[in-house]
N, C-alpha and C positions, 0 to 999 in steps of 0.2 A: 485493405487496411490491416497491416499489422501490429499488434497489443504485445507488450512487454509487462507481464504481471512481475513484479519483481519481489519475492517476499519467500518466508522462511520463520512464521512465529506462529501461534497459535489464532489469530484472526486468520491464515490462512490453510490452515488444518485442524481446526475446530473439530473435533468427533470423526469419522468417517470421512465426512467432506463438508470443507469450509468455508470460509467467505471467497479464496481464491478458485474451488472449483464450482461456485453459486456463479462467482463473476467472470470466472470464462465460458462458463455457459451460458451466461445471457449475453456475453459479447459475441461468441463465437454463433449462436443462433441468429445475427445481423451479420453474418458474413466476413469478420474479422478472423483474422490467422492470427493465432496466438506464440505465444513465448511463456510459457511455466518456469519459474524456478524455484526453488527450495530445496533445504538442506532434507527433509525425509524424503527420502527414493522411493519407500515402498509404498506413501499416500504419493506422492509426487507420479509415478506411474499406475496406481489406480484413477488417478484424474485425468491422466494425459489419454487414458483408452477410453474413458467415457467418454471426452471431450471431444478425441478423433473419429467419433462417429455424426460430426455434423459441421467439422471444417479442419482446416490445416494446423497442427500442433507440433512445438518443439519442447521439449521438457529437459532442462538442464537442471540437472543433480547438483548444487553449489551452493555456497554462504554468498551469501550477499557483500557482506562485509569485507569477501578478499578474493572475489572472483566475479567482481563486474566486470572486468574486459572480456573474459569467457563467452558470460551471459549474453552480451550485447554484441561482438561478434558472430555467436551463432545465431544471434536474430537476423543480423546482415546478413551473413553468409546466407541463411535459409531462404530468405522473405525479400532482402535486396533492401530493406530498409523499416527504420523505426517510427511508427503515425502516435503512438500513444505509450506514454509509460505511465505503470501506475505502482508506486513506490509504497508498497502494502507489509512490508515487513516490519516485524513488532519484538523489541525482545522484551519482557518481564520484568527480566532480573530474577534476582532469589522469591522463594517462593515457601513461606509466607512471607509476602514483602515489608522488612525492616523499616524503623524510622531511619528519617538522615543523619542521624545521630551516630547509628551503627550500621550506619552505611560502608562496607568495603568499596573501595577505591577502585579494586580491580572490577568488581561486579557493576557498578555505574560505568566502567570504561567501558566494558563488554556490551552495555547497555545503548550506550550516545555511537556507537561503531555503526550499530546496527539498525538505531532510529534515526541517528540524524548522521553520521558521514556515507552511509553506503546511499542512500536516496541522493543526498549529492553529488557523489559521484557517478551514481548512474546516468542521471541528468546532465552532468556535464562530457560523459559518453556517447550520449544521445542527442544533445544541444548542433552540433554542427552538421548533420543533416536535417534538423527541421530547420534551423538558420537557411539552407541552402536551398528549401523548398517553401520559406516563408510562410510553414505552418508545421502543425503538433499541440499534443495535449501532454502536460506533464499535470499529475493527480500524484498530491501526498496525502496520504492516510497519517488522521492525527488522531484526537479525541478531546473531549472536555477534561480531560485530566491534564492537557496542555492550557486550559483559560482558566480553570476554577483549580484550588488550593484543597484536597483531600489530604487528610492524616493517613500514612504510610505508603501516600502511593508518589512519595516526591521523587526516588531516581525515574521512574518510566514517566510523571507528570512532564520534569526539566527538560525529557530527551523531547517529549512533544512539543512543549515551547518553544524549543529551540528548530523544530522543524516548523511550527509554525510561523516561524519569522523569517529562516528562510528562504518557505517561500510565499513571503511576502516581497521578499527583499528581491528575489528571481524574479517576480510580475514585474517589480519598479525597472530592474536593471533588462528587461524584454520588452518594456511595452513599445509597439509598434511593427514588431516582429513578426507576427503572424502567431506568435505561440501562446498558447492558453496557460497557465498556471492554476490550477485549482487544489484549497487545503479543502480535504473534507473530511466528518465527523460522524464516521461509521454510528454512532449510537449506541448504547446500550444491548447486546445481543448474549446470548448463550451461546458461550463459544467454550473451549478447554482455556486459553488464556485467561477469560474473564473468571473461570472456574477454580484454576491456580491462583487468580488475585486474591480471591475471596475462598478460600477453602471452606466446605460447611455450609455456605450460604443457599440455599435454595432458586437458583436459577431459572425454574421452568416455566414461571407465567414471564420473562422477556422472549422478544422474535429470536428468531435464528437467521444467519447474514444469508439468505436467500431474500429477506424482505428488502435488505440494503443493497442490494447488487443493479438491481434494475435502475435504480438511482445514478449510479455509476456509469453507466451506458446512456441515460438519455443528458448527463452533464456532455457527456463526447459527442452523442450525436446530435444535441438541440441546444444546448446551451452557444451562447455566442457573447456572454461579456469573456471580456479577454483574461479576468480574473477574479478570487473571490474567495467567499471560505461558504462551507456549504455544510450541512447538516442533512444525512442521509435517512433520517426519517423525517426530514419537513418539505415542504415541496419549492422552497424558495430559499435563496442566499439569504446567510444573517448577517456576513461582515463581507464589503467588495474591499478588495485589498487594494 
């Protein structure tokens, strides 16, 4: 089974190693060949060496947002085909994050590029071989800042609403397919992202995304509604889509 972790923000380079090298190691410890991407090289290949000591890795140095066909070609090219993509890239935005008010235009564009067009089109990258094999897992990473109304967190909130509709709207326009669609809701964690939202804030008594990773892996490997939205620290769907 090949995994296309596809991402580039701070849930996935969290300190050292982040939620995306948490969650290729517990994929890649079932046997999955991975696909890394991110725009830092030099966490980007600290991960890709731990990783390749316990299954097959490809690590693509790239933005999400203007080097999907890259990424997803050299998942083909390597692996002969894509089983799962999981669209984990996050941007911010400014930091400390502004109200909408004075919101720059360019800094929300840079924002919706990278949470909500590049997961869709990686998806629709990826969509005509799992069509042709009448399965695949597509997993977008959102947050509760996409369902609930926080003061100052509205350009990264919108960019999450709007990925979580979607893919909503991908389960609707798939169901029957064979393809999974799942939105889920990493939680709460100590990451450098969540660190940058909140400058100051004392973060250490939240998990770190090693607790959310394994969540991640048993949606792919044991989950079987065809869609849904999912909260990565509770053990059950709260909205099937």
């Amino acid at each position: 089974m090949a995994w296309v972790l596809g991402g580039g923000g701070g849930w996935v380079w969290g300190a050292s190693r982040g939620g995306g090298g948490y969650l290729g190691g517990a994929s890649g410890g079932g046997g999955a060949r991975l696909v890394l991407a991110a725009r830092g090289e030099e966490a980007l290949r600290a991960v890709e060496a731990e990783l390749a000591a316990t299954t097959e890795v490809l690590a693509v140095a790239a933005d999400v947002s203007e080097e999907a066909e890259r990424i997803v070609e050299g998942a083909i090219r390597r692996f002969g085909r894509v089983d799962v993509l999981v669209n984990n890239a996050s941007e911010l935005g400014p930091s400390p994050m502004p109200a909408l008010e004075a919101y720059r235009w360019q800094d929300l564009e840079r924002v919706l590029r990278v949470n909500v067009l590049a997961p869709l089109h990686l998806t629709q990258l990826v969509l005509p071989g799992m069509r042709a094999r009448r399965e695949g897992v597509v997993i977008n990473v959102t947050s509760d800042a996409g369902v609930e109304a926080y003061a100052g967190w509205g350009g990264y909130g919108a960019s999450k609403a709007a990925l979580e509709h979607l893919s909503r709207t991908l389960a609707a326009e798939l169901e029957g397919t064979g393809i999974r669609v799942y939105a889920v809701d990493p939680g709460d964690m100590n990451t450098e992202m969540h660190r940058l939202a909140e400058p100051g804030v004392d973060l250490s008594g939240l998990p770190g995304p090693d607790v959310a990773a394994p969540r991640f892996v048993s949606l792919v490997e044991q989950e079987t509604a065809p869609s849904g939205r999912f909260q990565a620290m509770a053990t059950e769907s709260v909205v099937q889509a």
